[in-house]
C-alpha positions in Angstrom: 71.5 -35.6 -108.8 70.2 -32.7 -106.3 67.4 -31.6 -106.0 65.6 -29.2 -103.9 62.6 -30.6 -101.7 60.9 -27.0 -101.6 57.8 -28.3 -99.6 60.0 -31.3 -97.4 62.4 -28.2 -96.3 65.9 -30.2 -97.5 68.1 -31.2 -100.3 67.7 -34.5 -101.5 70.8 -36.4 -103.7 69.9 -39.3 -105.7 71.6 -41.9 -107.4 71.5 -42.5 -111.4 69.1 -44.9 -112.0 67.6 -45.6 -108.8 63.9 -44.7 -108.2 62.8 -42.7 -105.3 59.3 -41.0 -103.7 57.9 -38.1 -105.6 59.3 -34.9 -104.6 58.6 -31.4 -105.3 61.5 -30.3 -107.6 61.8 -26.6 -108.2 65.3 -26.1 -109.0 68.1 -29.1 -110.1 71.8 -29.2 -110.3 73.8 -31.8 -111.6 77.1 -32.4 -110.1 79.7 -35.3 -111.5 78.3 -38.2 -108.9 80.8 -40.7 -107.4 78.3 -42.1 -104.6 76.0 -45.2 -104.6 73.3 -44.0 -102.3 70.2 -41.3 -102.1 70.2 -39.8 -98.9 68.9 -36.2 -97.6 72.3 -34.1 -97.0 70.8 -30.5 -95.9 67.7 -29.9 -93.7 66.4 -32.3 -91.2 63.2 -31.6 -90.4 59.6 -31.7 -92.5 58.3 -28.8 -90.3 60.9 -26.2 -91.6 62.9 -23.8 -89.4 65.5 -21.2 -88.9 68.2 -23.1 -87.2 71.9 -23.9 -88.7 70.9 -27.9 -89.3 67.4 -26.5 -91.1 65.8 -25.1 -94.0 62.8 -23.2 -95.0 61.5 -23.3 -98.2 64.5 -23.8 -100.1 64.0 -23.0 -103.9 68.0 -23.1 -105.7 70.8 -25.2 -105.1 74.4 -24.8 -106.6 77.2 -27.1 -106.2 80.7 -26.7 -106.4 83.4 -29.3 -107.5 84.8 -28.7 -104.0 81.8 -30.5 -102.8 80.0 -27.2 -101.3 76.1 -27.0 -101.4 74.8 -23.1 -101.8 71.5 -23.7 -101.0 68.6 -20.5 -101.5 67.1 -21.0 -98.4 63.8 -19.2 -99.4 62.0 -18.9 -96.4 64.3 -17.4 -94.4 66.2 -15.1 -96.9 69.3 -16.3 -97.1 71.8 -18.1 -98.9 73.3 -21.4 -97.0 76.8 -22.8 -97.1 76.8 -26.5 -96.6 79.7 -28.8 -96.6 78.0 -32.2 -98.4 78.2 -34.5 -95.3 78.1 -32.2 -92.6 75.4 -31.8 -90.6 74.8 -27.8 -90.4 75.5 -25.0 -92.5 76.7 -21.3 -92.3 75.0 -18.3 -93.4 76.8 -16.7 -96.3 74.5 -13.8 -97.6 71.3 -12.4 -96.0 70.2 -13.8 -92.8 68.6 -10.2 -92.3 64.4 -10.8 -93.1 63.1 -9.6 -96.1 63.7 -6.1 -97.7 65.5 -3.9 -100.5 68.3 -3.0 -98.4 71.8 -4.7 -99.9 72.2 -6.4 -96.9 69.1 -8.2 -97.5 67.2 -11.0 -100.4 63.3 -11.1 -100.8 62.4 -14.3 -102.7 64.8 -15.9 -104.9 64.9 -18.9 -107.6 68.3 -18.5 -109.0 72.0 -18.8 -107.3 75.4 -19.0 -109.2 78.8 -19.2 -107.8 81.7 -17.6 -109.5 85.1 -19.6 -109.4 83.4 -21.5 -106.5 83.8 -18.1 -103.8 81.4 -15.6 -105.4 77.7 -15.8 -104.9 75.4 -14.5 -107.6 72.1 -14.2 -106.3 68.7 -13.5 -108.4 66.5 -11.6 -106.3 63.3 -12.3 -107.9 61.2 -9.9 -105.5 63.6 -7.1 -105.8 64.1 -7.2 -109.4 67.7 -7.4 -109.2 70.7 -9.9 -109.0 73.0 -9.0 -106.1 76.6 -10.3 -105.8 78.2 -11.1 -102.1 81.8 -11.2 -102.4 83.6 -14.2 -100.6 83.8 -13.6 -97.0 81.5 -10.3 -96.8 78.2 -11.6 -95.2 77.3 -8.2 -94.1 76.1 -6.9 -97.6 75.8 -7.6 -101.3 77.0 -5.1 -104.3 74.1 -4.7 -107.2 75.5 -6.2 -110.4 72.0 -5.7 -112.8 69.0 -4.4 -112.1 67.2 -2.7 -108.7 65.6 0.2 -110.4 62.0 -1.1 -109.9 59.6 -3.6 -112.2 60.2 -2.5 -116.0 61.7 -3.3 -119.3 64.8 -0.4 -119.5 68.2 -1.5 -120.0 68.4 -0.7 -116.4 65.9 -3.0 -114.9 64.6 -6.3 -114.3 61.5 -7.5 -114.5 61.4 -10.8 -111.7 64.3 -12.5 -112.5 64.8 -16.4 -112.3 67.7 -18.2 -113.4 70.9 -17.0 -113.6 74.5 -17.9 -115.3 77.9 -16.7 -115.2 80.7 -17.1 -117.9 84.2 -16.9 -117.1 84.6 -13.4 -117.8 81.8 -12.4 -115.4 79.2 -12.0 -117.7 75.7 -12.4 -116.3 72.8 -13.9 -118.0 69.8 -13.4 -116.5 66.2 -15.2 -117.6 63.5 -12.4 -117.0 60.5 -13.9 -116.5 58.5 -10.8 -116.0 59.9 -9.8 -119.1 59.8 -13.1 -121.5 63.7 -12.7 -122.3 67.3 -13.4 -121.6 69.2 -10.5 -120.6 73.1 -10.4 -120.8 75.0 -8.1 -118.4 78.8 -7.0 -118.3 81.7 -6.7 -115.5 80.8 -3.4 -113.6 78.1 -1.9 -116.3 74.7 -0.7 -115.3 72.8 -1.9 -118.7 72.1 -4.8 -120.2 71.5 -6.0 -123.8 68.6 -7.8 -124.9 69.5 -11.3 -126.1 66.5 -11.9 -128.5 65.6 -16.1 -129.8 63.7 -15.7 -133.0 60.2 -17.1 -132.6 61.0 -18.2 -129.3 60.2 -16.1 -126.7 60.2 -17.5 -122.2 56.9 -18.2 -120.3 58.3 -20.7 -118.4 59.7 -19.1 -115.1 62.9 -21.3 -115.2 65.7 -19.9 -116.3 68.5 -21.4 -119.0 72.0 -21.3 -119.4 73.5 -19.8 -122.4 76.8 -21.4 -123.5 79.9 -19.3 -124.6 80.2 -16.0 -125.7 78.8 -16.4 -130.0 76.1 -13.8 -131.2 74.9 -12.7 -133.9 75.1 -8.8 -134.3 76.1 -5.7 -136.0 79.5 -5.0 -134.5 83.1 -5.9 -135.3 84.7 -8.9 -134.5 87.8 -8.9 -132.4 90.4 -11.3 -132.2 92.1 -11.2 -129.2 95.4 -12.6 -127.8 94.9 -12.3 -124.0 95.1 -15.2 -121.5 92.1 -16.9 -119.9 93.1 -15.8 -116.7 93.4 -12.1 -117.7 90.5 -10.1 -116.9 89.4 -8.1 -119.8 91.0 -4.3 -120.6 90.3 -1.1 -122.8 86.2 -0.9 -123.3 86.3 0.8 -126.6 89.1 1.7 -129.4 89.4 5.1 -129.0 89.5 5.1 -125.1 91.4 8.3 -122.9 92.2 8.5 -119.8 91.9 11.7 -117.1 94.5 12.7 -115.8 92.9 13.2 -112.9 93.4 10.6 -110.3 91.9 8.6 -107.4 93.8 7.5 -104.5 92.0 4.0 -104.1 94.6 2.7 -101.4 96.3 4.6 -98.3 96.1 8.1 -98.2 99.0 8.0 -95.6 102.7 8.5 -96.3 105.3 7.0 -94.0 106.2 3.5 -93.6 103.2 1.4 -91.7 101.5 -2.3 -90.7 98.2 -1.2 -89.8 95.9 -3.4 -92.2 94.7 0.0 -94.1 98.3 0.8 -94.9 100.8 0.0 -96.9 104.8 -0.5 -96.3 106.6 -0.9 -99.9 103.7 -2.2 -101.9 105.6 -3.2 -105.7 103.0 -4.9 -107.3 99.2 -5.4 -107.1 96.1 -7.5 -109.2 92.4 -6.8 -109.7 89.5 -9.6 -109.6 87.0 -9.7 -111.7 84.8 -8.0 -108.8 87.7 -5.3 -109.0 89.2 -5.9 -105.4 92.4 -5.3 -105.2 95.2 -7.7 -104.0 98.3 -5.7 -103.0 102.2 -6.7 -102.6 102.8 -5.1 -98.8 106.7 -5.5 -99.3 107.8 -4.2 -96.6 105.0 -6.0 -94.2 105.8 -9.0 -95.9 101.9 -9.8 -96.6 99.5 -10.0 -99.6 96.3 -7.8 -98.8 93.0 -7.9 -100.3 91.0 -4.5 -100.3 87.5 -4.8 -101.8 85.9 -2.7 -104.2 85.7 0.8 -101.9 87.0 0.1 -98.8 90.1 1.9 -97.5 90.6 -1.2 -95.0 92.4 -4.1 -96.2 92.0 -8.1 -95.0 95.8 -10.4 -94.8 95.6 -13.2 -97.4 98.8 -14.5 -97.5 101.7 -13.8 -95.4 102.2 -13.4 -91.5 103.9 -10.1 -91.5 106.8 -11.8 -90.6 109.5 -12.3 -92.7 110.0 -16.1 -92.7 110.2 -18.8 -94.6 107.4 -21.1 -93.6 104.5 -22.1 -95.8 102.7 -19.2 -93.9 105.5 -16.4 -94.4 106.7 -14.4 -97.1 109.7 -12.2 -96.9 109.3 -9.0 -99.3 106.7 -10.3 -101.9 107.2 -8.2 -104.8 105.4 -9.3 -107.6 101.5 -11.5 -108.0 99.3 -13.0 -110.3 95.8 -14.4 -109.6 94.0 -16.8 -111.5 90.1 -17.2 -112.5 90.0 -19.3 -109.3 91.4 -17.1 -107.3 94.8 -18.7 -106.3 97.7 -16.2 -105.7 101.1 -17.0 -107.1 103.1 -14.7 -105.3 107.3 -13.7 -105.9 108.4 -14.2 -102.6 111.7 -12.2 -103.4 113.6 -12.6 -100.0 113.2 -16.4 -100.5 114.1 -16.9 -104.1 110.6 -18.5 -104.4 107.1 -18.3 -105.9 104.1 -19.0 -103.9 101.2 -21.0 -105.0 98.4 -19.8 -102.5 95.0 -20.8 -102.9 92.0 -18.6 -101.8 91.2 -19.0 -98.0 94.1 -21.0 -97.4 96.5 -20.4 -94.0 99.1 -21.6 -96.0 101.5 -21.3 -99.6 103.6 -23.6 -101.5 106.3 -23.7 -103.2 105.8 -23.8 -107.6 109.0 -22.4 -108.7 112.9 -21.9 -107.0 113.2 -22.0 -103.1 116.5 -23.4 -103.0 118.2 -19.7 -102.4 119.7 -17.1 -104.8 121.3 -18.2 -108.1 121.9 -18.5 -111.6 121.4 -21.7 -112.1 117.9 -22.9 -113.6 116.6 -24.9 -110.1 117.1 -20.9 -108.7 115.7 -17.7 -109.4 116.5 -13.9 -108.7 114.2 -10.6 -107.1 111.4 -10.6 -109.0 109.0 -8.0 -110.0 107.1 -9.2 -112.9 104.8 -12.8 -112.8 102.4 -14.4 -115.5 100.8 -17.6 -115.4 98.9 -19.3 -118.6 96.2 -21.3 -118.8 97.6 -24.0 -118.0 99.1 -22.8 -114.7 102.6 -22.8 -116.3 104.3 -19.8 -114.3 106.8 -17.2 -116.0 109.1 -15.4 -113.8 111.3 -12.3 -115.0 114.4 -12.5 -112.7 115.7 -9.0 -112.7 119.2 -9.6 -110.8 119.7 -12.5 -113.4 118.7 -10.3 -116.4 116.6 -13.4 -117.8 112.4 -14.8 -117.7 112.4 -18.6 -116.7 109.0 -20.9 -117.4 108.4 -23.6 -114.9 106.1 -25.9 -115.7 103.1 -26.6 -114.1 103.5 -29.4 -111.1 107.9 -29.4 -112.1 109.2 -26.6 -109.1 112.7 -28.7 -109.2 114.2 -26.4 -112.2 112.5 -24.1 -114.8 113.8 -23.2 -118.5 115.2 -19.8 -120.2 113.0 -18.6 -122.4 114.2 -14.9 -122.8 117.9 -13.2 -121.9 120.3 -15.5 -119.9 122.9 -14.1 -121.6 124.0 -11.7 -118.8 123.6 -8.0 -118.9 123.5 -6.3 -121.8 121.6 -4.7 -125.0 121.8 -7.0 -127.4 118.6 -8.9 -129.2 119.6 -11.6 -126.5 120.4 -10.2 -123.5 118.3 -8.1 -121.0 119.2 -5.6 -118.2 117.2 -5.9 -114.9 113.8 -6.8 -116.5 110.8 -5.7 -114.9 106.9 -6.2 -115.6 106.0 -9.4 -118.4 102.9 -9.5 -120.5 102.5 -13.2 -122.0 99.9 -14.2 -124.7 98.0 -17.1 -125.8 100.6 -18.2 -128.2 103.4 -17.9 -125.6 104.8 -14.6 -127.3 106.5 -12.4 -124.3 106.7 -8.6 -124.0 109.5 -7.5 -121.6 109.9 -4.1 -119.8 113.1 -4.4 -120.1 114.1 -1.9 -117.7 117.8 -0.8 -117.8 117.7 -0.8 -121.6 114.7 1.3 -121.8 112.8 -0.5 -124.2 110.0 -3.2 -124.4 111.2 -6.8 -125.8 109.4 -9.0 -127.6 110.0 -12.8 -127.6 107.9 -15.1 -129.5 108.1 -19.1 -128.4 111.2 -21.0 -128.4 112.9 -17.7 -129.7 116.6 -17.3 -129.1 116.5 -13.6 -129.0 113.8 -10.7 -129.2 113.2 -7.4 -131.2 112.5 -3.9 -129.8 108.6 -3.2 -130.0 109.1 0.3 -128.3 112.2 2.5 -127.3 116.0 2.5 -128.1 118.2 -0.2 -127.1 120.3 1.2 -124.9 119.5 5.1 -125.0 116.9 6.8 -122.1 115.1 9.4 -123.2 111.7 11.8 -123.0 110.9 11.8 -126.8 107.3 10.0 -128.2 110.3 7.3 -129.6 112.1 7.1 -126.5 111.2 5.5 -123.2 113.4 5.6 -119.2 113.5 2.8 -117.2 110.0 0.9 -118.4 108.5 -0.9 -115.3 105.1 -2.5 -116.3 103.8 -3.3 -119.5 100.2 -4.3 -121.0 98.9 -5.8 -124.6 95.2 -5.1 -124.7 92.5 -6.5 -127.3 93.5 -4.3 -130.0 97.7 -5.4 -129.6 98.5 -2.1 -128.2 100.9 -2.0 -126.2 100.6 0.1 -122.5 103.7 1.0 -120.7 104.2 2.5 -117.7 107.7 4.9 -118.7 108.8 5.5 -115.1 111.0 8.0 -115.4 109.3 10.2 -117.4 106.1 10.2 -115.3 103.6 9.3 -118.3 101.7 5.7 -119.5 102.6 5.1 -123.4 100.3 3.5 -125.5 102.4 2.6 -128.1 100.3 0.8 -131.3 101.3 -2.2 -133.2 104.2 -1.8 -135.3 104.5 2.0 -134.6 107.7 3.5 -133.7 106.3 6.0 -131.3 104.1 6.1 -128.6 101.9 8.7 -127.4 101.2 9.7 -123.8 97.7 8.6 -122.9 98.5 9.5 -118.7 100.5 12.1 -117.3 101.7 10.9 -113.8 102.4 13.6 -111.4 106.3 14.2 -111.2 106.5 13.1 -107.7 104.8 9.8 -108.3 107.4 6.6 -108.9 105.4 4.0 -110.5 105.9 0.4 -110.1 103.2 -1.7 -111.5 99.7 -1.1 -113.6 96.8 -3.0 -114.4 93.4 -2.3 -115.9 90.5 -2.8 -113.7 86.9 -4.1 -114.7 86.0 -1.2 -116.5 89.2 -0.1 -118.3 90.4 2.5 -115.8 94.3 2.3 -115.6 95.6 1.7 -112.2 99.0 2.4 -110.8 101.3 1.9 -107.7 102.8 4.9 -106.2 105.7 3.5 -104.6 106.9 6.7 -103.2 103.4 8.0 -101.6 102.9 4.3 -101.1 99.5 4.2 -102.5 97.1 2.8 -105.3 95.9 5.3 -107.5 93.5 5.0 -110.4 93.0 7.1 -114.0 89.7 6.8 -115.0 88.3 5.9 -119.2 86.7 8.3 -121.0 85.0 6.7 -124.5 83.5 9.1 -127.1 80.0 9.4 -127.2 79.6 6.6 -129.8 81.8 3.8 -128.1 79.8 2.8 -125.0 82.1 0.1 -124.7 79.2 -2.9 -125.4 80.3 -5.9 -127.0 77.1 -6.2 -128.5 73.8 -3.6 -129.1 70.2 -5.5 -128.6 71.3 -8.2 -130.9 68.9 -10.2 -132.7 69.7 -14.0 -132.1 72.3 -16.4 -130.4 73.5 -19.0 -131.5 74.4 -22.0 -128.6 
């Protein structure tokens, strides 16, 4: 057990079952414990102080499985970083004195970290909770709250403890305002999660398990994987047509760290950073949310084959705890790459080029399940292999292998893969123009949208498909590359309809959907990342739930 010593200025572990002196407890996290002794493991001296060895204060602890303390170090406004059995820690948000500014935190009682890199942080005084993306000590983004002291869906009244779900969800225990408030992925409002004959004047805050409710809305069953960040905000979403450039406004080929040389394939966060492919530069770069700089996460720029190169990545996916798997094409490899990490390794092929299952082709389309079981469509070898999680000696054929060709069984250069839950595949299946679907253990697919075989402009027809998408409702988005235009195509339809008209000099590549539903696209001509934004009618906000009434836990 840990527990903050506000008034000894440290953090104090104790052992199950052992008794100890009397301390003053404000804030408890409990860790799996595998040692046999109490000891103080952050802050050294009762007077307090400012120093990297001391505290101030603290009020909030938060400990990840990694064995990192985030410690609110209240009396000097900030957030500490303390490796259990050092001596010191590092400043990882504030640092800056007390204030409103983003780059600074009044008083605080509440800390979460997100996927163990992402620090929540309950500013109690500010009436807000601030998130500080890993790495960026220099300033926090608002996430709910800082519009003053009230009760609008826009503010906070002294917030104490928080909680994260997987998805991003905040929950946030008002104190000011005797309730639990429950705030989405990049939305400025929150709804009021209401406990019949129960209402908070304690000032510590409680965790709400899971995602049940009870409320007036529809339920929605929904196929995608854990480690998908959530899509379309409402059913009857549109997209402008009008488009952002959100990466490199420069054409030409280029290695400066705010340009891109060949970028084929990108992924959003759940903080919406963005995680390009820089094919060409042989590096994955990580540009957080509005910057038009970019930081190297994996990848030395130079073209190797070491643990720290890639040569021409092509193709990511990034998990909930932020580990890249990365289609290191020029190697005939995928990269495992955990976050922060100088170096990759090796989950699927990396014994050359082939046809045989210990080898895979280029690749431009990656999924991993929950279970870290990686999928790789191998355009050259017109096939999507699964290797297993913690098995990179040889994988298994779970769609085409049957060399190149249009039939139910065969596939011709295929492209972008959406996997579900249940292990059914969609295919862009891009030489055939059409989208492939293959459910588990199959031994051939069906055509879910296009002709086999034909190219074509019509709402039935689609030209060399390069990305597509299943979102909660089982529509289908597709990115129809030669005919400039995204296709939302619904279930069992046979014709799509155009949701995006891309520009005719655009060549997309890849697509996702960011936090808030806005479709994003590579622009592998202009070398670029461009972005669509959602429109929702004026009676689909896109809230899961409106003021419900009770939870159930």
């Amino acid at each position: 057990m840990y527990v903050v010593d506000q008034s000894s200025h440290r953090i104090q572990r104790f052992i199950a079952g052992a008794l100890h002196s009397r301390v003053n407890a404000e804030s408890l996290h409990f860790p799996t414990l595998g040692s046999n002794l109490g000891t103080t493991v952050a802050g050294i001296t009762s007077n307090g102080g400012i120093s990297v060895t001391q505290l101030k204060s603290p009020t909030a602890i938060f400990v990840t499985p990694s064995s990192f303390m985030y410690i609110v170090d209240n009396g000097n406004q900030r957030i500490q970083k303390w490796r259990i059995g050092e001596p010191s820690g590092s400043t990882v948000a504030g640092g800056n004195g007390p204030g409103s500014a983003l780059s600074q935190i009044s008083i605080s009682y509440g800390i979460y970290i997100h996927n163990e890199y992402n620090i929540y942080v309950s500013d109690y005084g500010n009436h807000r909770v601030v998130l500080w993306n890993a790495g960026n000590t220099t300033g926090g983004r608002l996430v709910a709250g800082g519009n003053g002291n009230g009760n609008a869906d826009n503010q906070l009244s002294l917030p104490y403890g928080i909680y994260v779900d997987q998805n991003g969800t905040l929950y946030i225990a008002e104190y000011g305002n005797h309730i639990i408030s429950k705030w989405l992925p990049s939305k400025t409002t929150m709804f009021l999660m209401h406990f019949s004959r129960q209402y908070l004047d304690a000032k510590f805050g409680i965790t709400i398990a899971g995602e049940t409710a009870v409320a007036a809305a529809t339920t929605i069953t929904t196929e995608l994987s854990p480690n998908q960040l959530p899509n379309v905000p409402c059913a009857d979403a549109r997209w402008s047509n009008t488009s952002r450039v959100l990466v490199n406004t420069s054409e030409g080929n280029h290695s400066a760290i705010s340009l891109l040389f060949d970028p084929y394939d990108f992924i959003i966060d759940v903080n919406d950073n963005i995680y390009v492919a820089d094919g060409s530069n042989n590096r994955v770069i990580r540009f957080a949310t509005g910057s038009t700089s970019g930081e190297i996460v994996a990848g030395m720029g130079s073209g190797g084959k070491g643990k720290s190169e890639l040569a021409f990545p092509t193709a990511l996916f990034l998990t909930r705890n932020y580990t890249l798997f990365i289609a290191d094409s020029n190697n005939s490899r995928v990269q495992k790459w955990k976050y922060d990490e100088p170096l990759g390794f090796t989950v699927a092929g990396g014994d050359g080029s082939g046809v045989t299952l210990d080898k895979i082709s280029v690749s431009y389309g990656l999924y991993v399940d929950d279970q870290y079981n990686v999928y790789v469509s191998e355009y050259e070898n017109h096939r999507v292999t699964l290797w297993m999680n913690n098995n990179k000696t040889i994988g298994r054929l779970v769609a085409g292998g049957n060399g190149n060709g249009t039939a139910s069984n065969q596939l011709n250069c295929p492209r972008g893969i959406h996997v579900t839950t249940n292990g059914t595949i969609y295919i862009a299946d891009y030489n055939n123009h059409r989208i492939q679907k293959w459910t588990r253990d199959a031994s051939s697919g069906w055509t879910v949208a296009g002709q086999s075989g034909v190219n074509g402009s019509s709402s039935r027809q689609l030209w060399n498909p390069t990305a597509v998408l299943v979102d909660q409702y089982n529509n289908l988005f597709i990115l129809d590359t030669r005919n400039t235009r995204i296709q939302k195509w619904p279930p069992g339809s046979i014709d799509g309809s155009t949701v995006i008209s891309i520009p005719a000099s655009f060549i997309g590549y890849s697509m996702r959907f960011d936090q808030a539903g806005n479709l994003l696209v590579v622009d592998g001509l202009h070398k670029r990342i461009i972005s669509f934004p959602v429109v929702c009618s004026s009676n689909a906000t896109g809230r899961v739930f409106s003021r419900p009434t009770s939870v159930l836990t």
